[in-house]
C-alpha positions as CSV (number, residue, x, y, z in Angstrom):
1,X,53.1,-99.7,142.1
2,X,55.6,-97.1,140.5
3,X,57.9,-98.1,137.9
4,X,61.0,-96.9,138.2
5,X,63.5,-97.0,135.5
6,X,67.2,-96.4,133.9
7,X,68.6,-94.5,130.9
8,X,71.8,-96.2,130.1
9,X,73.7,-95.1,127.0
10,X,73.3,-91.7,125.1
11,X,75.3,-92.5,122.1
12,X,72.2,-92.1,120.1
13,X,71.4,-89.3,121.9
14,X,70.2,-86.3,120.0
15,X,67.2,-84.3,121.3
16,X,64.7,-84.8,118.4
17,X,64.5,-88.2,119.7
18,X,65.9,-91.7,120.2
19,X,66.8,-91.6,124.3
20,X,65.3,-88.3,124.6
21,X,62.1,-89.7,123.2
22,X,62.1,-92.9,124.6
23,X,63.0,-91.2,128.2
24,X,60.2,-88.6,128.1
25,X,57.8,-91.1,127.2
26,X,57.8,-93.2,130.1
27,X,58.1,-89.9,132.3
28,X,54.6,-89.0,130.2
29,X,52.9,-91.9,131.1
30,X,54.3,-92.1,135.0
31,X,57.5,-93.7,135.4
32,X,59.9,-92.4,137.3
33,X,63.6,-91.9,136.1
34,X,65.9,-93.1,138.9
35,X,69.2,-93.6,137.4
36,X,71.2,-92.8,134.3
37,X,74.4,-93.8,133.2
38,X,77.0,-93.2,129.9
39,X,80.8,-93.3,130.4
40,X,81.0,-90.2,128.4
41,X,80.7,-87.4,131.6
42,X,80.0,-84.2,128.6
43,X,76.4,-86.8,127.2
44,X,75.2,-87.3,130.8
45,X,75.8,-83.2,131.7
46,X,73.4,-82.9,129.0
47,X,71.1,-85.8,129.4
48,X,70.4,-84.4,132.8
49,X,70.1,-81.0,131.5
50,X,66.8,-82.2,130.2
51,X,66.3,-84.5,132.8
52,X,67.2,-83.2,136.5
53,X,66.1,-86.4,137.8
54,X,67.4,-89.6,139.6
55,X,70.9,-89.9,140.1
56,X,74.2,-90.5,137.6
57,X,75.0,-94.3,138.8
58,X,78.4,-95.2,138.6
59,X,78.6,-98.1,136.5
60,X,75.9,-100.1,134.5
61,X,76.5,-102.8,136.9
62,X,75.4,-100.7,139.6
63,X,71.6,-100.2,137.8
64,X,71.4,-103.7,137.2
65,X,71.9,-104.7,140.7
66,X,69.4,-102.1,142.3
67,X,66.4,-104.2,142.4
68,X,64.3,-101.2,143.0
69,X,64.5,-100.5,139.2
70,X,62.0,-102.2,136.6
71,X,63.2,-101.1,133.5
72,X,66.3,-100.1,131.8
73,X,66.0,-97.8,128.5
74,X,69.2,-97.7,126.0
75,X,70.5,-95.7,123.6
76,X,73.9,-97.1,123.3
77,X,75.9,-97.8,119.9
78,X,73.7,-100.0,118.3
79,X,76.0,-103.4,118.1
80,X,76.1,-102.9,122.3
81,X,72.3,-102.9,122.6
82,X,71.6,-106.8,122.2
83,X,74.4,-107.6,125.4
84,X,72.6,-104.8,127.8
85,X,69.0,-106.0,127.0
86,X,70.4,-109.3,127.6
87,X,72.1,-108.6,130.9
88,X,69.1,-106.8,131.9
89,X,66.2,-109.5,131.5
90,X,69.0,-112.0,133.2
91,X,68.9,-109.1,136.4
92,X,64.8,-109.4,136.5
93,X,64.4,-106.2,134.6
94,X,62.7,-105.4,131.4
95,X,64.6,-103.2,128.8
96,X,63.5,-100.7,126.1
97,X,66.1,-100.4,123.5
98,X,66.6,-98.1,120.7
99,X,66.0,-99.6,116.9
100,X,68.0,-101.2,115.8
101,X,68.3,-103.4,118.6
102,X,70.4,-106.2,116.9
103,X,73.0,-105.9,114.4
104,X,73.9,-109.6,113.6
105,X,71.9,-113.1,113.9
106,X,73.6,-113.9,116.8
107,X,72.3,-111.0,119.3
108,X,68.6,-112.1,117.8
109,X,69.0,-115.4,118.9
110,X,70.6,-115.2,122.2
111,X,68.2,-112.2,123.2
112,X,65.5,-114.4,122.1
113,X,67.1,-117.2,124.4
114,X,67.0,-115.3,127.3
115,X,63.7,-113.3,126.9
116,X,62.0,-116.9,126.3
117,X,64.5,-118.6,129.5
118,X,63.6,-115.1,131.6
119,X,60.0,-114.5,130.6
120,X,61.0,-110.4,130.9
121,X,60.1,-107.9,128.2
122,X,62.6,-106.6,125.3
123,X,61.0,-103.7,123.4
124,X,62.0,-102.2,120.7
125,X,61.5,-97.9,120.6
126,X,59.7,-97.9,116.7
127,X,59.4,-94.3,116.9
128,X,58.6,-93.8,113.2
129,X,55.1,-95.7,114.7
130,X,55.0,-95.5,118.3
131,X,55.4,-92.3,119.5
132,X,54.3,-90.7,115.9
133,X,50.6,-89.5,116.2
134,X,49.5,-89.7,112.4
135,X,51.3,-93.2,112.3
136,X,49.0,-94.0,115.9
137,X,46.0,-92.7,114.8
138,X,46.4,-94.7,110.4
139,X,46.3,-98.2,113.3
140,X,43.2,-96.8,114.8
141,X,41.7,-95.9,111.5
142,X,42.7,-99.2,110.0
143,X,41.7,-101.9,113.1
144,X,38.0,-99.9,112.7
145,X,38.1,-101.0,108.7
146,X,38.2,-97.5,107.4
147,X,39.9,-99.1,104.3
148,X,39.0,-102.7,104.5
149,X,42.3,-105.6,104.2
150,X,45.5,-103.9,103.8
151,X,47.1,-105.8,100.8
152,X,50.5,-103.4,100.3
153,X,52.1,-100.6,102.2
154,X,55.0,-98.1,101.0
155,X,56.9,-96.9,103.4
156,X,60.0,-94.4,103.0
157,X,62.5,-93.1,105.1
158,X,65.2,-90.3,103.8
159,X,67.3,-88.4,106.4
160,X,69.9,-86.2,106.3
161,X,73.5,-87.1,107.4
162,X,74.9,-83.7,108.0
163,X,73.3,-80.3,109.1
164,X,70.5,-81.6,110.9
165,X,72.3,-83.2,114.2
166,X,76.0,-83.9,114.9
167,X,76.4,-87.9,113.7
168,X,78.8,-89.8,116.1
169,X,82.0,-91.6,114.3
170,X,80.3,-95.0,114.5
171,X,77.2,-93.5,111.8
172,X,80.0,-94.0,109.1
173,X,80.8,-97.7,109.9
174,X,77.9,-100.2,109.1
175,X,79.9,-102.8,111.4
176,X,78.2,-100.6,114.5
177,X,74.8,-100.3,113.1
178,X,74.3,-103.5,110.8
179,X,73.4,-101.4,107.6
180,X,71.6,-98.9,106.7
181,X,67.9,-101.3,106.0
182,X,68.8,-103.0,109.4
183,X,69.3,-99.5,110.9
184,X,67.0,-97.0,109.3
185,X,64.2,-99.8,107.5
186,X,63.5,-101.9,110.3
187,X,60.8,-98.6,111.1
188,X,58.9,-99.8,108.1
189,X,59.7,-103.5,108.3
190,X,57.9,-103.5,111.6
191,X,55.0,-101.0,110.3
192,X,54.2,-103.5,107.3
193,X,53.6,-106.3,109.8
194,X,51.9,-104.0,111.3
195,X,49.0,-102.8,109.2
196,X,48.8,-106.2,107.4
197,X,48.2,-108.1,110.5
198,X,51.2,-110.5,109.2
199,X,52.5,-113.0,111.7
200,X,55.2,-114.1,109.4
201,X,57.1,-112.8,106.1
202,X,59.6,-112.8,103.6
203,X,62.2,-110.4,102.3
204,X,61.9,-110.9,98.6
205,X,64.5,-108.8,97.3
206,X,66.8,-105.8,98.8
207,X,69.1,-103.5,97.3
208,X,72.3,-101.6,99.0
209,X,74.5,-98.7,97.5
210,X,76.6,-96.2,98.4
211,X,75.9,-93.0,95.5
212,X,76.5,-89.7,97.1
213,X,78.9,-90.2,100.0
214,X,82.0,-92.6,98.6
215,X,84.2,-90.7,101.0
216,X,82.2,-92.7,103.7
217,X,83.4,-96.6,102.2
218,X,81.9,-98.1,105.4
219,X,78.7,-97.0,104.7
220,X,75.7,-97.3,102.1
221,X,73.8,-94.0,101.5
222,X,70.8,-96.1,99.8
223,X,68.9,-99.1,100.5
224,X,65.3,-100.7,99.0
225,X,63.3,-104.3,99.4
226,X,60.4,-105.9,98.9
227,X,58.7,-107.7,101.7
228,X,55.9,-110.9,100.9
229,X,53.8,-112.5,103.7
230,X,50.5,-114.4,102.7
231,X,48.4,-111.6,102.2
232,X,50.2,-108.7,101.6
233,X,53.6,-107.1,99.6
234,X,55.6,-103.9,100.8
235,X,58.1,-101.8,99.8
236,X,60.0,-99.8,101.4
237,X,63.2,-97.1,100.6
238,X,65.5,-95.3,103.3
239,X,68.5,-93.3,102.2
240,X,70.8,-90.7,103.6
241,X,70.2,-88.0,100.5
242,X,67.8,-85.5,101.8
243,X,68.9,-82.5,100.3
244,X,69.5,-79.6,102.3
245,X,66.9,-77.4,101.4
246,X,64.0,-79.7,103.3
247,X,63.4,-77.5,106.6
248,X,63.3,-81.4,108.6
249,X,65.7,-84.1,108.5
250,X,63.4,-86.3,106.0
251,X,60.0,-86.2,104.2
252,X,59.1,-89.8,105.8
253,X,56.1,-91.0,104.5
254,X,53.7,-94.2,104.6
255,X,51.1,-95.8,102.1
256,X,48.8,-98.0,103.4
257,X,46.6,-99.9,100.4
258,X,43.2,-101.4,101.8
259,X,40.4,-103.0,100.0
260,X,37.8,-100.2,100.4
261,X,40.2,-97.5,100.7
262,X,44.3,-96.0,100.8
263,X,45.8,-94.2,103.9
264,X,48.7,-91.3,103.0
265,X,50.8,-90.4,105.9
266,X,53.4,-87.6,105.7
267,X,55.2,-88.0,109.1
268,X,57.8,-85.1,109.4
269,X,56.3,-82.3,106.7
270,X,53.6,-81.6,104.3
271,X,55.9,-80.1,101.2
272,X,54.4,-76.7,100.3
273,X,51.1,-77.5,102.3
274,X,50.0,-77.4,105.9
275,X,52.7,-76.3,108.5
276,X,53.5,-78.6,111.4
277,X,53.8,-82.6,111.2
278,X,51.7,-85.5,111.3
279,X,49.4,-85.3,108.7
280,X,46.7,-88.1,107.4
281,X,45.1,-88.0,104.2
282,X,42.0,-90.7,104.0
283,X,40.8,-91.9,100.1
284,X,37.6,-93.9,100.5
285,X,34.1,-94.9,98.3
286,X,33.1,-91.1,100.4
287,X,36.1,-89.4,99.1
288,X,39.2,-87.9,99.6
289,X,39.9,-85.8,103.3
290,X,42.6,-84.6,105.9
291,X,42.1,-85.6,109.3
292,X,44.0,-84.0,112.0
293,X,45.9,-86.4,113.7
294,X,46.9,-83.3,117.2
295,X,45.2,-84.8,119.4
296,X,46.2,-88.6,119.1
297,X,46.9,-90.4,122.2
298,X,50.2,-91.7,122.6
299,X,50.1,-95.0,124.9
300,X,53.5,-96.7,124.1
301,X,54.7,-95.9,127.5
302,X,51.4,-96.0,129.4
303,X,51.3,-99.7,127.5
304,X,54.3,-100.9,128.4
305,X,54.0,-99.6,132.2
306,X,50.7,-101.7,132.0
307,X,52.9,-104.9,130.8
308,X,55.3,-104.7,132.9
309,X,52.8,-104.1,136.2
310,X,50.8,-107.4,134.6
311,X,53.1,-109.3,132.6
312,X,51.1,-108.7,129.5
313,X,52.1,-108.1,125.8
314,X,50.4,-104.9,124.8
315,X,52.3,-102.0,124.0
316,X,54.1,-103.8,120.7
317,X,54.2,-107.7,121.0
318,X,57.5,-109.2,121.3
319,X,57.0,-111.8,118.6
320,X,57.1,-108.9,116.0
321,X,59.7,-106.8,118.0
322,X,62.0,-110.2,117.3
323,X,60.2,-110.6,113.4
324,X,60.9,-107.1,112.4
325,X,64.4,-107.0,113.5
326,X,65.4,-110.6,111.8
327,X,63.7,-109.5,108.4
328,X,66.0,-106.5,108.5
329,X,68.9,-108.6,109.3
330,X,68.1,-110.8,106.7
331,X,67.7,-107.9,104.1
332,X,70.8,-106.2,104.8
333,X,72.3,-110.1,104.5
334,X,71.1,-110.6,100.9
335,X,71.0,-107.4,99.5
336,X,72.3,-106.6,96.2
337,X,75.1,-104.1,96.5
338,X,75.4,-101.5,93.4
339,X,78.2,-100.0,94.3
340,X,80.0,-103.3,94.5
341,X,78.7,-104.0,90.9
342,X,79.5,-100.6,89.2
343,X,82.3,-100.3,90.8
């Protein structure tokens, strides 16, 4: 059968991702895009500037009630997206949303509720892992035991507040997005339990500040933790301070630590190496070598098309979908805030 689906809500809707990513993977792996919706008329001209296809419902209520569509995918301010995934499981639809997907305990547990009460799918768009080929093809590399047990992972995410894309009001208010470790870590939350197989975790420690952008009180430009499960230890660091110079919006990077071996990934750039993104560097008993992640496979979408045609759990299981996103809540919750203290 053909699985038809909805974009609803742009907010987070820049082309070097997020909607536009999450949209043009399912149309990658088949789906069809039958409907889009966003109350703001100037974000759906140019949604469907990229995508002339389907038609512009007239309400969300209007895509929930069409029974002819499987999935809904959102993009919406990030405090709305918990509601919509909720409303759509309790239609008989599955829902992608954008990370983060929950900005307070509350939204966890009643999404949790009603995926459990519902039995319908609530996937969270991981980009940073997902849909990023050298992050793709470090899993492949480590479920083959290139570098044995992974024991700790590194993980950090810079990005650049202004020059890069235009950053809607609600980017300067953490009551929107939850924090910047609930927003921008919950990548790398959700990569450690990832590559150390860990079914359960920790936060052990997390730090919050606000050092370059006081004009923004709302807001905290820095953030840092330390995750523990039974086996393994990460760390992770996401900040808004990428300085202008850096031709991309952040030098995101992962270290993976195995037994027999260490994974480098530099996500977005190589700094004054190779051109392009993507790049994997491999350190085992053999050596040290590149390996050119261009043509990784992508199967998110094809995945999730799979689990919603059988009612499997495949594309990203939604045990860790709901574990990432409560160890981010529960960083941002305890973290230390420096610019409280200093200040």
């Amino acid at each position: 059968m053909s699985i038809r689906f909805a974009a609803v809500g742009f907010e987070h809707g820049h082309i070097y991702g997020h909607i536009y990513g999450q949209v043009a993977v399912m149309l990658a792996a088949g789906a069809e895009l039958a409907a889009c919706y966003d109350d703001d008329a100037g974000r759906v001209a140019r949604f469907q500037r990229h995508f002339p296809f389907g038609r512009r419902a007239d309400s969300i209520a209007q895509i929930l009630e069409d029974e002819t569509i499987d999935l809904v995918v959102s993009a919406t301010v990030p405090c709305e997206r918990a509601d919509l995934g909720i409303a759509a499981m309790r239609h008989g639809k599955d829902y992608m949303s954008d990370k983060p997907a929950f900005t307070d305990f509350d939204q966890l547990r009643r999404a949790r509720q009603a995926q459990a009460e519902t039995g319908r799918i609530f996937s969270i768009s991981f980009s940073e892992h997902l849909t990023q080929k050298a992050t793709v093809k470090a899993g492949r590399l480590v479920e083959a035991g290139a570098i044995g047990q992974v024991v700790q992972t590194s993980g950090f995410g810079p990005h650049r507040l202004f020059g890069h894309v235009q950053r809607p009001d609600w980017t300067f208010d953490r009551r929107y997005f939850g924090g910047i470790i609930n927003d921008l870590a919950s990548h790398q939350i959700e990569q450690f339990l990832f590559f150390t197989r860990s079914d359960e975790a920790e936060v052990v420690a997390a730090t919050v500040g606000n050092f370059r952008f006081a004009q923004y009180p709302r807001m905290r430009d820095f953030g840092d933790l330390t995750l523990r499960s039974a086996h393994a230890v990460g760390h992770i660091r996401v900040d808004w301070l990428t300085p202008a110079g850096l031709p991309v919006w952040g030098d995101v990077r992962l270290f993976i630590v195995g037994t027999r071996g260490m994974i480098e990934l530099r996500k977005t750039i190589d700094i004054a190496g190779r051109s392009g993104e993507s790049h994997l560097f491999l350190v085992d008993h053999q050596g040290t070598r590149y390996i050119d992640c261009g043509d990784t496979e992508i199967t998110y979408g094809r995945d999730l098309i799979a689990d919603i045609r059988e009612r499997t759990d495949t594309a990203i299981p939604q045990a860790r979908c709901f574990l990432a996103s409560e160890l981010a809540l529960q960083a941002e919750a305890m973290a230390v805030d420096l610019t409280r203290l200093s200040g």
